[in-house]
N, C-alpha and C positions, 0 to 999 in steps of 0.2 A: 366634237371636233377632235381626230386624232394629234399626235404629236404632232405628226408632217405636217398635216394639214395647216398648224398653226402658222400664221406667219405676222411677220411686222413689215408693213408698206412703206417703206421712207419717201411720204408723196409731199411735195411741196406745198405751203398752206396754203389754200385757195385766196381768188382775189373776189373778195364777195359785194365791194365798192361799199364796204365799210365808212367814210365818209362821205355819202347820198343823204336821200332825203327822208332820213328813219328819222319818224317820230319820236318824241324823247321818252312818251309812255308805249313803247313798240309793243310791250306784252296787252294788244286786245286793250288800251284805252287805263288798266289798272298799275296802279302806281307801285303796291307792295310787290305783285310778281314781276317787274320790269328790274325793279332797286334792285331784289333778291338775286335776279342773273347777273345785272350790271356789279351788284358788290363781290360777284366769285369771279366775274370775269377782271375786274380790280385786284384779287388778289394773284391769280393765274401768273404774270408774268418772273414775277419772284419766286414764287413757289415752286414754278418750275425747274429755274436754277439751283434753290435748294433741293428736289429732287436730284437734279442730276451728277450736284455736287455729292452728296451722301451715299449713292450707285457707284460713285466713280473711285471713293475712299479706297475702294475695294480690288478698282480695275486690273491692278497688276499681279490677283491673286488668284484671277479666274483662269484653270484652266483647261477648259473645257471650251474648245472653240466654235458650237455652237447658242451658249450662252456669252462670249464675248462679244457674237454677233448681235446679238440681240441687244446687249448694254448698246453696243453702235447705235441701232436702229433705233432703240427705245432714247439715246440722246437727242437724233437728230430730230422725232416729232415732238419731245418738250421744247423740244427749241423753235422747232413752227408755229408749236401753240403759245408760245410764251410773244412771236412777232405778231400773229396775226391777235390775240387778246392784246397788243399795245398797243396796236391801230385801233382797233374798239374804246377802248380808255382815251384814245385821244379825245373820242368825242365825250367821254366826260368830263375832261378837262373842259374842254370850250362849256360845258355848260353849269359852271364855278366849281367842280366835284374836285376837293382838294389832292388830287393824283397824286401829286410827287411828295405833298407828306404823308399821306398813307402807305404809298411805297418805302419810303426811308424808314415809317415805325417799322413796317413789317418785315424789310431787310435788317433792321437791327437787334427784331426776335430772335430773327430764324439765324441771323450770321453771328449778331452778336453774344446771344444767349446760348441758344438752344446746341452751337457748336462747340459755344465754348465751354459748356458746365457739363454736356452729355458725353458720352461713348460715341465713336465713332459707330460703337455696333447699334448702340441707341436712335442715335437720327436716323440710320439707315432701317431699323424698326420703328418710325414716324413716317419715315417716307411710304414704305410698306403700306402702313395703314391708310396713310391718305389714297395710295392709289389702289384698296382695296374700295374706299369711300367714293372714290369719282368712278372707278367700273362699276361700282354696283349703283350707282346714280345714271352712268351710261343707259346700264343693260335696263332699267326700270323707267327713265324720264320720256322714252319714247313707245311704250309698249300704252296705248290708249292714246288719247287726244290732246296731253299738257300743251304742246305747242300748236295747237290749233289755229288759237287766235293771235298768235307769233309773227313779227313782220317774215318773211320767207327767208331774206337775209341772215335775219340773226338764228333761226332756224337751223338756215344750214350750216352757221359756222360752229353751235352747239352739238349739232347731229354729227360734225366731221370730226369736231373734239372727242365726243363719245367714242364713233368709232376706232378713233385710235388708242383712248384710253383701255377699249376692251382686250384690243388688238395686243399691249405692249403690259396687260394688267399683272401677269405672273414675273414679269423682270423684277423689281426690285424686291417683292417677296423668295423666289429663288436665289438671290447672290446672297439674302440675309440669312437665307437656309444654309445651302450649299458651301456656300464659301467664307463669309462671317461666322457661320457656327452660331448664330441665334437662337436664344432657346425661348420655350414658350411662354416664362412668367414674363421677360423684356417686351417679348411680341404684343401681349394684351396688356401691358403697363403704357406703351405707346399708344396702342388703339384707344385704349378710356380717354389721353390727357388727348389726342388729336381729336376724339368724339366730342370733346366741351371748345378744345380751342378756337376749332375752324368755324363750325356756328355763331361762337360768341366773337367772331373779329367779325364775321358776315354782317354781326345784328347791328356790330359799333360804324361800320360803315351804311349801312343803311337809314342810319339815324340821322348822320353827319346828311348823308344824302337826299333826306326827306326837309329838314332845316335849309337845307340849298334850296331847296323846290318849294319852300313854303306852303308843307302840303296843311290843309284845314283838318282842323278833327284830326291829329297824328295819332290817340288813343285809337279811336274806332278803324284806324287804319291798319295798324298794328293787330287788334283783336281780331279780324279781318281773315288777314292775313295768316296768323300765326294758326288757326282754323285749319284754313288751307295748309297748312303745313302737315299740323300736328294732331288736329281732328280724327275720328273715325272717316275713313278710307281717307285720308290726305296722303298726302305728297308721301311721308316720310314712315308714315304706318305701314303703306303700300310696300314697302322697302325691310320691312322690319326683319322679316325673317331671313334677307340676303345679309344683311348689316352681320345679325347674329352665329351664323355659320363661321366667322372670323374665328370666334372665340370657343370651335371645337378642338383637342389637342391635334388633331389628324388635316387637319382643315387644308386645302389647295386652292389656289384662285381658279384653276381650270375646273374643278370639279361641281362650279355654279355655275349661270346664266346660263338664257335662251340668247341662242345666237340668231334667229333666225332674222330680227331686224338689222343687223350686222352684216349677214349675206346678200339683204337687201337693197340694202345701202352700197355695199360693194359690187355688186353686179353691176345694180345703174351707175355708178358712177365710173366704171369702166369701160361699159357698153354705150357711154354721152362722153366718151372724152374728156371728164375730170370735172364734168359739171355739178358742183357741190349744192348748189340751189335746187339742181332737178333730183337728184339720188334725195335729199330733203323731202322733197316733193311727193316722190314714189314711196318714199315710208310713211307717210301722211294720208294719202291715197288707200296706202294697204292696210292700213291700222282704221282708217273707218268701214273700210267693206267689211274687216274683219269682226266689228262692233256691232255692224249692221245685221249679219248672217245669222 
């Protein structure tokens, strides 16, 4: 994708009737990959904040007015995703998922710590890395079948998440470049400590989660699971070699991913009038013929 070409869509988050009739195990009947999105989608609406607060430290320094545009743009959809992931969350609240203290630990990491001990250029090299971590979780979590057995809903509010994480992925690594002046031992000193933290709040949430649910056997659930993860061809191997590209000196956010599920995705959902369920659908469609062939 050339420079032009890139753009940031400031689309309003879809209304995907997030409080219906989804299952509580909506991931295909299992419990470990249900927690696993429910407990990132739990952390998303803080996070996002902290994103945008850390991009913003900077705002008055940009000047370059097609990257001030983009800080805009890349504000406005952490902030759709951070409303439409609290409508999701609701429903974990209703089903005992302790919400509102998870949020206040994790507001008092990220606001009370992490801002108050680190560099302003520091957090903004955390943020960086996380949204190196969720584009390259985008560009990978759709490319084969993961969501197959997915309710459609929660489908496509992941698949509208990705696309805009891909969409808006080089923002906070450019302003840490460009205009913070970040160099690169800070850059991969953020990535290691955000590589253990966001996992490890993921696991603490999912425990609390599985104890709510009184799931049986939580050992073989876990073993399971973490399989899936971390296995040969799992989740997160599949991924390994996008993760590791962070950590060349040269390294760009644009200079990785296949966009081609991304134009997908954006087509149909421009060409159906913002139907986030069906553009879901059509990459779901195209990733098995593709398997098939």
């Amino acid at each position: 994708m050339s420079e032009h070409e890139r753009r940031i869509v400031p689309r309003q988050g879809p209304d995907l009737d997030l409080d219906g009739d989804i299952p509580k195990y909506w991931f295909g009947g299992d419990a470990f990959k249900t927690r696993f999105f429910d407990a990132m989608s739990l952390l998303f609406p803080e996070g996002e904040k902290f994103f945008i607060t850390c991009v913003r430290d900077f705002r008055d320094q940009i000047d370059d007015p097609e990257l001030a545009a983009q800080v805009k743009d890349f504000t406005y959809q952490e902030g759709q995703h951070g409303m439409v992931h609290t409508r999701f969350n609701n429903r974990l609240k209703a089903q005992g998922i302790a919400v509102d203290e998870i949020l206040e630990n994790q507001k008092r990491i990220m606001f009370g710590t992490f801002r108050k001990r680190f560099s302003r250029r520091f957090t903004l090299a955390q943020t960086a890395a996380a949204e190196h971590l969720t584009a390259m979780m985008a560009h990978g979590f759709f490319n084969g079948e993961l969501f197959a057995d997915a309710d459609p809903r929660i489908r496509a509010m992941y698949a509208w998440h990705a696309v805009e994480e891909i969409e808006h992925k080089a923002v906070a690594f450019d302003v840490y470049k460009r205009v913070a002046k970040g160099g690169y031992g800070t850059r991969i000193a953020a990535m290691m400590m955000t590589s253990f933290t966001f996992p490890f709040h993921v696991f603490l949430i999912m425990r609390h989660m599985f104890k709510v649910d009184g799931v049986k056997n939580p050992g073989r659930v876990w073993l399971k699971g973490l399989w899936w993860l971390y296995g040969p061809g799992g989740l997160y191997p599949r991924l390994m070699r996008s993760y590791l590209t962070y950590y060349k000196p040269g390294f760009h956010p644009w200079q990785h991913g296949d966009l081609s599920v991304y134009e997908l995705w954006n087509d149909s959902f421009e060409r159906n009038g913002g139907d986030a369920i069906g553009a879901a659908d059509a990459v779901m469609a195209a990733t098995r013929q593709r398997a098939a062939a």
